[in-house]
N, C-alpha and C positions, 0 to 999 in steps of 0.2 A: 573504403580507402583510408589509410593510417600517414599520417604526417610524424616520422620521426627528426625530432631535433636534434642537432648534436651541438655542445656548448663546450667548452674548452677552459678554463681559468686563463691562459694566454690569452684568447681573443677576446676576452673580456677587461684585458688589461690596456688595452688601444683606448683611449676616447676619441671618436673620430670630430673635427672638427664640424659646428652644426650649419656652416654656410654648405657642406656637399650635401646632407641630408633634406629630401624635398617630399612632401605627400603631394602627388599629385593625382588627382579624381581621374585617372585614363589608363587601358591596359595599349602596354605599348611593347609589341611583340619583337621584340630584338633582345639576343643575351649577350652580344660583344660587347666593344669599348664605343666609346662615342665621346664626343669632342664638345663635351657641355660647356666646358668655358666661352669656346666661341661662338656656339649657333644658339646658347640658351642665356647662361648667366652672365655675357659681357651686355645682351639687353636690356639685362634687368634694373627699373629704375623705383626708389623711394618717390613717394607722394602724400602727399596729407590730404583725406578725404572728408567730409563732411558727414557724422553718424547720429543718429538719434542722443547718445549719450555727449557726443561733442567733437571733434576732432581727432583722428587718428591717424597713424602712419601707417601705408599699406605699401606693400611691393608692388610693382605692375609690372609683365611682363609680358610672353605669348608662347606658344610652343605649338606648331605647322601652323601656324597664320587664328590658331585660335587665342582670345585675351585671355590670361589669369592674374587673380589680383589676391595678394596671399601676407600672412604675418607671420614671423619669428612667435612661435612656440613653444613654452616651456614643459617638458615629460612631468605630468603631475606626482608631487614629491611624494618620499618614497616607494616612490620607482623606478627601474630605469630603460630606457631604450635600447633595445636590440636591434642590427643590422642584421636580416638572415638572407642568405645565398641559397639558391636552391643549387644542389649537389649530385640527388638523383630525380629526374622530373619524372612522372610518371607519363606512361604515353595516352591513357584517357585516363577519364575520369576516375575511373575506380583503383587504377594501379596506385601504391604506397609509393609515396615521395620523402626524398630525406633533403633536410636544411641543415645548414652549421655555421653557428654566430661569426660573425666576422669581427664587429668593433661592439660597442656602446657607445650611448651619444646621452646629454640631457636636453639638447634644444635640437629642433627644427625647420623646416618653415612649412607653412600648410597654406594650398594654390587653391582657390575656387578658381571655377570658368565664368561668372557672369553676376556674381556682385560681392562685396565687401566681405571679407571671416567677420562672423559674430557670430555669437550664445545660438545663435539657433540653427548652426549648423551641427550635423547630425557626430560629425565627429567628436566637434566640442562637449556635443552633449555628454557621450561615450567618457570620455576624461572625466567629467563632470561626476559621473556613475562611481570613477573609484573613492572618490570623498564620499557618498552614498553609503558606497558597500563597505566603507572604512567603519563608518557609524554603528549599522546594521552588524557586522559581522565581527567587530576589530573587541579588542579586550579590551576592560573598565581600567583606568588608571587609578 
């Protein structure tokens, strides 16, 4: 199976505001519109948690009756974030699927289901990786 992107200078000219943009840990099989302002984000409330390192601010919200509790994330610099659309879906697994950017974004917010974002979630870590491979791979100044 082949994922072709397709990337536009236009659609990259958008930054999409990072209150719409959300990772959230669940495949959620619907591709129309949906009415997230009311049944997701007019829930959603700020709360100051108690962390090993001290205090912090977390979102808390729910989505079908399950809890997420998530923070505003910054795209680790010199990078930046792509919105992609799927375009052509493939109908199993092995058929070629095409995407094409929609916006860019630099922030996010990123939802666990059953404890606090920190360092030792697997995505943070993933980000954590480009400053790694910046090291590893990037030219001597």
């Amino acid at each position: 199976m082949a994922v072709s992107v397709e990337v536009k200078t236009k659609s990259l000219e958008f930054v999409e505001d990072s209150s719409h943009i959300h990772y959230v840990p669940c495949l959620i099989e619907h591709d129309g519109e949906a009415t997230v302002n009311n049944y997701f984000k007019s829930f959603v409330k700020e709360e100051t948690v108690k962390t090993d390192e001290g205090e912090k601010n977390v979102l808390v919200g729910s989505l079908r009756g399950y809890p997420l509790i998530g923070e505003q994330m910054k795209v680790p610099e010199g990078y930046t974030g792509v919105l992609l659309r799927e375009t052509q879906p493939g109908q199993s697994i092995d058929e070629d699927r095409t995407k094409e950017a929609v916006c860019k974004f630099n922030s996010f917010t990123f939802w666990n289901w059953d404890r606090n974002p920190s360092r030792s979630d697997r995505y943070q870590q993933t980000m954590d990786w480009t400053a790694v491979a910046s090291v590893i791979h990037g030219e001597d100044n």
